[in-house]
Every structure is written in structure tokens, then in C-alpha cells.
C-alpha positions in Angstrom: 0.0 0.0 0.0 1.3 3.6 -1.1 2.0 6.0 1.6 -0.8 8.2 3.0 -2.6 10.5 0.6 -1.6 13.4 2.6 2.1 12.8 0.6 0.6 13.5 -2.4 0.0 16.5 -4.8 -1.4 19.3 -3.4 -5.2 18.9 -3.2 -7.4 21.7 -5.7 -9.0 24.9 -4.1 -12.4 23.8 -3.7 -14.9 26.0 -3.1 -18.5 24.7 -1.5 -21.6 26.7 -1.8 -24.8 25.6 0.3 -27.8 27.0 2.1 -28.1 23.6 4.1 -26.7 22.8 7.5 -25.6 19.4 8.7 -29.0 18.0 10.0 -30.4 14.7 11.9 -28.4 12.0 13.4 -27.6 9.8 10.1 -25.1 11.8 8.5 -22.2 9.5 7.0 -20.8 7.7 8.9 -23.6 7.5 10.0 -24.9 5.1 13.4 -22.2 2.4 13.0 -19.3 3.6 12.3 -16.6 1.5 11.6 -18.9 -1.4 11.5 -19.4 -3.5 7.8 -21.6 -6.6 7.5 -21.0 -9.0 4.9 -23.7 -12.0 3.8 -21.9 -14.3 1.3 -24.6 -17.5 -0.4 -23.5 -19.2 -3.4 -27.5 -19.4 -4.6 -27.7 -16.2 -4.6 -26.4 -15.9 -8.6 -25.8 -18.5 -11.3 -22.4 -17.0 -12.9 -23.1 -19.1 -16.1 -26.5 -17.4 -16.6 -26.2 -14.5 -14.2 -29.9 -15.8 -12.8 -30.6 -14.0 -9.5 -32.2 -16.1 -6.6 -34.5 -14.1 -5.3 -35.3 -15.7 -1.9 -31.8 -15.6 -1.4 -31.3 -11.5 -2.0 -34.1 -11.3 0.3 -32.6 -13.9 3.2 -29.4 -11.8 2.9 -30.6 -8.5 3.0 -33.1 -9.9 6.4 -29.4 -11.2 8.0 -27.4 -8.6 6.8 -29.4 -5.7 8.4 -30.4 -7.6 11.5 -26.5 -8.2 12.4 -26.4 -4.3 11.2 -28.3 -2.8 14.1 -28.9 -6.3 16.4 -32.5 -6.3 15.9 -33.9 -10.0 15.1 -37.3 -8.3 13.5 -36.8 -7.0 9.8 -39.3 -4.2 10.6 -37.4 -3.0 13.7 -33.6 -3.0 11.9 -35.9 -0.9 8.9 -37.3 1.4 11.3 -33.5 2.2 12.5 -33.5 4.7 9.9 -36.7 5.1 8.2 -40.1 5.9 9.4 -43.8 6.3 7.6 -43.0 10.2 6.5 -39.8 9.7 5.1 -39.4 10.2 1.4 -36.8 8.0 0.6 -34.0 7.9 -2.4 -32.1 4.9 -3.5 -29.5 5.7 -5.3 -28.3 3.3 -7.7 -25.0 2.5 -10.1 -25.9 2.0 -13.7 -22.9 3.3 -15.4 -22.2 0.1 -16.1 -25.9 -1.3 -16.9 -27.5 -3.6 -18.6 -23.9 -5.6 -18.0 -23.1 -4.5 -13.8 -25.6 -2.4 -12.6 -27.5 -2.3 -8.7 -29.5 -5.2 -9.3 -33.1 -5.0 -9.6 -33.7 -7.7 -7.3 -31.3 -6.3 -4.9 -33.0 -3.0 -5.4 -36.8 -3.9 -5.6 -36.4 -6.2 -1.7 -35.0 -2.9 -0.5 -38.2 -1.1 -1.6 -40.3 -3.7 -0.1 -38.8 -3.7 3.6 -39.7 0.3 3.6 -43.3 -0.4 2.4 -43.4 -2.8 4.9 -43.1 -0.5 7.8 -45.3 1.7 6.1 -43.0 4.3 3.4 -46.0 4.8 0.6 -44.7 3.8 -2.8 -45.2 7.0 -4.0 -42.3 8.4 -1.5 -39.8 6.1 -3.0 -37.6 6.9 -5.6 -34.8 5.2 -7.4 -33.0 7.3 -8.8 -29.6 7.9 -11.1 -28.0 10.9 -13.2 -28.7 9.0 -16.9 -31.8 8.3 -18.4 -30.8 6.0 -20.9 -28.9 4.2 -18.6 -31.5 3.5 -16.1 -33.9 2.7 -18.7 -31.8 -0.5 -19.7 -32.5 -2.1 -16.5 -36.0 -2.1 -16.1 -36.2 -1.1 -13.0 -40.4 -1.0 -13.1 -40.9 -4.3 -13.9 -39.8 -5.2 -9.5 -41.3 -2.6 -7.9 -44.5 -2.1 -7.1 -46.9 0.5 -8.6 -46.9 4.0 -7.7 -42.5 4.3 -7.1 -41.0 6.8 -8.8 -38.0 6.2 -11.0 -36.2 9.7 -12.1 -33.1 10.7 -13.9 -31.3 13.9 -13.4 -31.0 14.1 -16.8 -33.7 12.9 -19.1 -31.2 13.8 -22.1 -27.9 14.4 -21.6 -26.1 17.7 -20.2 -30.0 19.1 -19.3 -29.3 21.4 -15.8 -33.0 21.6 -14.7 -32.5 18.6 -12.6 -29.6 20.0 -10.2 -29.6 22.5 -7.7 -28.1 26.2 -8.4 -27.7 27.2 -5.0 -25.9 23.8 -3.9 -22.8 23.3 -5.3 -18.6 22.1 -5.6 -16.7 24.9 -8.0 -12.9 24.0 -8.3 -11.0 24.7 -11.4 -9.1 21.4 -12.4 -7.6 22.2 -15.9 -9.2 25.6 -17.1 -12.0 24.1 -17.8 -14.9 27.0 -19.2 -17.6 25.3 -16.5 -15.8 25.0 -12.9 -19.0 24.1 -10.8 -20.8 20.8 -10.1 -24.2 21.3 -8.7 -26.0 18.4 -6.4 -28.7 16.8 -7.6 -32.1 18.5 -7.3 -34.1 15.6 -5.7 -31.6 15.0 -3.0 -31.9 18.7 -1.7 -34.9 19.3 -2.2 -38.3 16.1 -2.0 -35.8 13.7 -0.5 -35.3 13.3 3.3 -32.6 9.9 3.2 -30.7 8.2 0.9 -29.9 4.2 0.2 -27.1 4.2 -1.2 -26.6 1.3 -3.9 -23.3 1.0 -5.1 -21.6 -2.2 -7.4 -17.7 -3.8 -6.9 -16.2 -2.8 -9.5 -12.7 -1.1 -10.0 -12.6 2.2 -11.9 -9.5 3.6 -13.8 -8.9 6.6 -12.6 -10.4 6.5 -9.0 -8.8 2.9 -8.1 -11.9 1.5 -7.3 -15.9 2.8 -7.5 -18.3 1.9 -4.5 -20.0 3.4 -2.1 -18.2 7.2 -2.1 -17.7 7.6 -5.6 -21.6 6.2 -6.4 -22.4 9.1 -3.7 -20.8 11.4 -4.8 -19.8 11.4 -8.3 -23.5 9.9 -8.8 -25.3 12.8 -7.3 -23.5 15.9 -8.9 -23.5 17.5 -12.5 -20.2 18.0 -14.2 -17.8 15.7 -12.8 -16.2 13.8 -15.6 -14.4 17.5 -15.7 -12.1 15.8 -13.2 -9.9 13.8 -15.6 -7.4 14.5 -18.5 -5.3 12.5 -20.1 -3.3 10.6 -17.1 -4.3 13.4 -14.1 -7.4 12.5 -12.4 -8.5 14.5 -9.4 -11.0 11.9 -8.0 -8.6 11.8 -5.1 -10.1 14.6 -3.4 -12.8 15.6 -5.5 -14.8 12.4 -4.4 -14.9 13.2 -1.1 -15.6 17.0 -1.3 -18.8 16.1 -2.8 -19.3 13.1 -0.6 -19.5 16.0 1.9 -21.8 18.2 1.1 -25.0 19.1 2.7 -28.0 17.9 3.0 -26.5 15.1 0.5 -24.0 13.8 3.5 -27.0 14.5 6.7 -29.2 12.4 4.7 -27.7 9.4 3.0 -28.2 7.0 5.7 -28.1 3.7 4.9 -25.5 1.4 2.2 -25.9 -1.8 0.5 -23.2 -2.5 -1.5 -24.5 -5.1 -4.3 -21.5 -8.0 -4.6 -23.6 -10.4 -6.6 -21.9 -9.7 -9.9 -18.5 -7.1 -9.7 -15.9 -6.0 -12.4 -12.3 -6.3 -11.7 -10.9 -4.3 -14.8 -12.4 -1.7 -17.3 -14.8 0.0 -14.5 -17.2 1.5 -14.3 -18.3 -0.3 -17.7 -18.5 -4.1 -18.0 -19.2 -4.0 -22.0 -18.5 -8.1 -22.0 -18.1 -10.8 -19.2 -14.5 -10.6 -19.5 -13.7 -9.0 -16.8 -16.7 -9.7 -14.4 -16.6 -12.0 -11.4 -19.4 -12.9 -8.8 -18.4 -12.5 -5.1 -22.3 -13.4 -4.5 -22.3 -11.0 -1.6 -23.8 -8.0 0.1 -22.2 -5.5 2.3 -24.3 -3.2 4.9 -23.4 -0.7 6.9 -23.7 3.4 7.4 -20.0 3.8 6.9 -19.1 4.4 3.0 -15.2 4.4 4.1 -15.2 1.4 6.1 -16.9 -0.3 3.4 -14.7 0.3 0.3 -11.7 -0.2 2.5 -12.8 -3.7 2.7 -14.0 -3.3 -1.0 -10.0 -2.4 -2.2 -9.0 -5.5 -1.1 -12.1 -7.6 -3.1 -10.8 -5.8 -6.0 -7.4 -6.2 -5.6 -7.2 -9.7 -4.4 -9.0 -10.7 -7.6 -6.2 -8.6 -10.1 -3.7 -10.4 -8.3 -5.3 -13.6 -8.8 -5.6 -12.9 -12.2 -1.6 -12.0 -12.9 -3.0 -8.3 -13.3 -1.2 -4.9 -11.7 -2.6 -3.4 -8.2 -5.2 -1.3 -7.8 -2.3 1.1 -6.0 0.1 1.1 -9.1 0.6 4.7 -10.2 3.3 3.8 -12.6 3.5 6.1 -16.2 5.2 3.0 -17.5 1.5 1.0 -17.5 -0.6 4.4 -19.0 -1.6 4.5 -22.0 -4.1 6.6 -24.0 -6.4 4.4 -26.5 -8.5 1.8 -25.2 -5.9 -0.7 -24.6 -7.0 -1.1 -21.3 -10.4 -2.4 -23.1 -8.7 -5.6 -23.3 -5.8 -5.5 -21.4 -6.1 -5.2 -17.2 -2.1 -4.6 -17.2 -2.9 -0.9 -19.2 -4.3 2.0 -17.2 -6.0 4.9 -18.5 -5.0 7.1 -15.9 -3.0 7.1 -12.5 -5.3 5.8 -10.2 -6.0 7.2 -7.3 -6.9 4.5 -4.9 -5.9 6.6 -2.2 -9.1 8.6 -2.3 -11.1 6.6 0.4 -8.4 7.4 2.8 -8.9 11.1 1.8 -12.4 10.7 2.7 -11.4 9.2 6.0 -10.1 12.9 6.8 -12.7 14.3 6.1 -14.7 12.8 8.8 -16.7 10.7 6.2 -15.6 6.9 8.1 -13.0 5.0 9.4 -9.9 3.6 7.1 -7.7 2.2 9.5 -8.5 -1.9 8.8 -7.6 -2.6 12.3 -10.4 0.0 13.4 -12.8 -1.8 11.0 -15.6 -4.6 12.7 -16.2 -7.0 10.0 -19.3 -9.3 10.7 -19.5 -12.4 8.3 -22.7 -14.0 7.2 -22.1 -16.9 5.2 -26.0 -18.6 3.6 
């Protein structure tokens, strides 16, 4: 492991602009901190035909949140964070979709624990940046009548669905637009957020679970970050992750291991590069959880004669798409190092020692 990010270029002068005040008593990290549940069964997917097992998802969501808060009743751990006046978002990862994306099963066993204790349909929402994306997963066909399933961006590059008065401006490269608003749902109808994030390395940011899905998935104008080898995700990811109300509110993350990608994230284009860990992670704590999620990622590139998620050599960058094929080319210097950013910022804990791993096996 590299030394500390603190040893490494000087961060960007960000600048954050919000009316909103740190609120409530969920704010990441959130109840238990430092505390990641894991719920491994091998039903749970068919790797040959990526078949989802649906009493299975819904078995290891039961365990996995019951060892989360220590409450045996599913409608008790649920009402740890959620009660009948919420208006709830779950935010999902479909960069990747229709090949990784948050599962609709996953996603649509989540919905029904908060109807279950009594969140109306119509005060869920699943929602993402891309339209076209989310439409290739279908999320409609799992959920029950009367959920709401919005986009940000119903074409691409429309602003009407982000916030002007909530906002990150830094200028990374001279870029003409230096601001990235939040997204307008999550400051304005919603009152927590699921959080529903994939395994899947990423080339610039190392890897891509629950604090880039948080952050880079909630704010306009973030792709802004990266040119040519540079990539800023090391900081950038969590200066967003930070903002208000988006950090008061998202309380809650589910971490969908069923399917993962190991190289070529956030895209899986073919199943070359997928795997299936056939797990789910819980917890409140985004840092603790893709601390454990580096390893999962980089345990399988070793296993697979492919460089570290932590190699920021030149000597294995290059431009093209190369790296479509080949996990020992990079497009950019990865920047792994940006959950233990986030760590500073007060969003979780990184230390691995400091890190209580419960594990469920089905």
C-alpha cells in the first residue's frame, strides 16, 4: 500500500456553496461507524447465466441488516432509519448497466422492507444521473406500482435537474464550467438516501463503490475531473461526498457483490472482466466499506496475474483503449488513495484494524 494520501499533490482549491446545515443523526458515517456486514450464499447468482435467486437476496438482506443494528425483526432493523414520512432515495449504479448495474432484485427487496413499515410507494424513488442508462435495466418491472424512478438528466447535459444554490466549484484544468451542482431531488423532496453501489474497480479512481456512487453519482459536471493521465477523484470524491444535505441524509448502504468487475470500470461491455463474489455488504459507513471493497478488488487482479489497484506507474498508462482488453494498461494514474482522503474528512474509518467486519455466510 502507497504512503498516505496526505504525501501526495497538493489537493485543488475547492470551493463549496450551500444553504443547508448538517441536520439529523444519520449523517455519513452514520450510526455504526466502523462497523461492515457481509452476507456471502452461493445461490444467490448463477455465474453461467447470471440468474438471480430471489429468496436468497431477500434472506441476505433480512441477515445482513439484522447483524447491522442487532435487531432479530426485519421491521425494527428498517425502522433504525426510516419511518412512515420519510421520502426515501435509493440511489443506484448504472454506469455500467445492462452488464453490472445495482441489481433490480437487490433494489426492488429494499423497496419492499420500507413499504413494509409503512414508506407509501409513491415516496420512493430510485433514482440515477442517466436516463438512458436507467432505462436498460428495467427497474419498473420489481417494484410495485406507484414508485418513482427519475433521472437527473432525461437527455444528456439538461441542468433543470440539479440545484443552483448547492454546489462544488474548483477549477481542475481551465475548464470553461468549474461548478458541479447536487442533484435537485436529494436537496430538495428527499429526506434519506440508500445508497446502492456495485464492486467494480474504476481507472482513474482505483476503485468505484460506495463514495464515488455518492458522490460522483449525485453531482452535475464531474467527468471535468480527468485529462489525459491526471485524475482528481482523489479529493474531489470526497468533497462532494460531503456536502449538505446530500451527507446529513444518506443513511443507509448496500453494496451489491452479486456480480462485480475487476478491470475496465465503471463499464462491464463483455463478461471478460466480471466475477461474482455473491455478496452484500451493509453498513452506514461508505469508508469502512470500500476499505474492505479495495481488497475484493485487488485480491482478484492479483489472482488474475493483473497490476494493483495502488500502481501509479506512467510506465503502464496508456491513452487508446488498450486497457479495453488489457487489465495490465491503465488509463490514468489511479487514485486509490481517495477513500483514505475521505477518511479525513470525517466521512468513516480507514484504519482496517479499526474496521468490525461481521461475516454471514448462507
Amino acid at each position: 500500500m502507497p504512503a498516505a494520501a496526505a504525501s501526495l499533490p497538493e489537493t485543488p482549491k475547492y470551493r463549496i456553496v450551500s444553504p443547508f446545515q448538517p441536520t439529523g443523526r444519520f449523517g455519513m458515517p452514520g450510526l455504526y461507524p466502523g462497523s461492515v456486514v457481509s452476507v456471502k450464499a452461493e445461490k444467490s447468482i448463477d455465474p453461467q447465466t447470471e440468474a438471480v435467486d430471489t429468496p436468497t437476496v431477500a434472506e441476505m438482506i433480512r441477515r445482513g441488516m439484522a447483524a447491522l443494528t442487532g435487531e432479530a425483526a426485519a421491521r425494527d432493523a428498517w425502522r433504525k432509519f426510516f419511518v412512515p414520512a420519510d421520502v426515501v432515495g435509493i440511489k443506484v449504479n448504472c454506469s455500467g448497466a445492462p452488464g453490472i448495474c445495482s441489481h433490480p432484485v437487490v433494489v426492488a427487496e429494499i423497496v419492499r422492507n420500507l413499504v413494509a413499515i409503512d414508506v407509501k410507494p409513491s415516496q420512493i424513488y430510485i433514482y440515477e444521473r442517466f436516463r438512458n442508462q436507467m432505462d436498460t435495466v428495467n427497474y419498473d418491472r420489481y417494484v410495485p406500482e406507484g414508485v418513482n424512478i427519475v433521472a437527473a438528466e432525461n437527455s444528456r447535459n439538461q441542468m433543470n435537474g440539479y440545484d443552483p444554490r448547492a454546489y462544488v466549484e474548483v477549477d481542475f484544468f481551465g475548464e470553461e464550467d468549474t461548478r458541479s451542482n447536487l442533484v435537485r431531488q436529494v436537496s430538495e423532496r428527499f429526506t434519506k438516501i440508500i445508497n446502492v453501489p456495485n464492486m467494480k474497480d474504476h481507472g482513474a479512481a482505483g476503485v468505484t463503490g460506495c463514495l464515488k456512487n455518492i458522490a460522483y453519482g449525485n453531482f452535475s459536471n464531474v467527468a471535468r475531473s480527468h485529462r489525459n493521465e491526471k485524475t482528481n477523484t482523489l479529493s474531489f470524491i470526497g468533497t462532494l461526498a460531503k456536502v449538505e444535505p446530500l451527507r446529513s441524509i444518506t443513511a443507509l448502504h448496500v453494496m451489491d457483490g452479486l456480480r462485480g468487475v475487476w478491470h475496465g470500470g465503471p463499464f462491464s461491455p463483455t463478461r471478460k472482466f466480471r466475477f461474482y463474489p455473491r455478496q452484500l455488504m451493509f453498513g452506514t459507513d461508505p469508508v469502512a466499506m470500500d476499505r474492505l471493497l479495495i481488497d475484493i478488488i485487488d485480491n482478484k487482479r492479483k489472482a488474475e496475474g493483473a497490476t494493483s489497484v495502488w500502481d501509479r506507474s506512467m510506465a503502464n498508462v496508456q491513452r487508446g483503449r488498450g486497457y479495453s482488453d488489457n487489465p495490465n494498461i491503465q488509463r490514468f494514474i489511479r487514485e486509490t488513495g481517495h477513500i483514505e482522503f475521505a477518511a479525513k474528512l470525517g466521512l468513516g474509518v480507514y484504519d482496517r484494524s479499526r474496521i468490525q467486519l461481521k461475516e454471514i455466510q448462507l
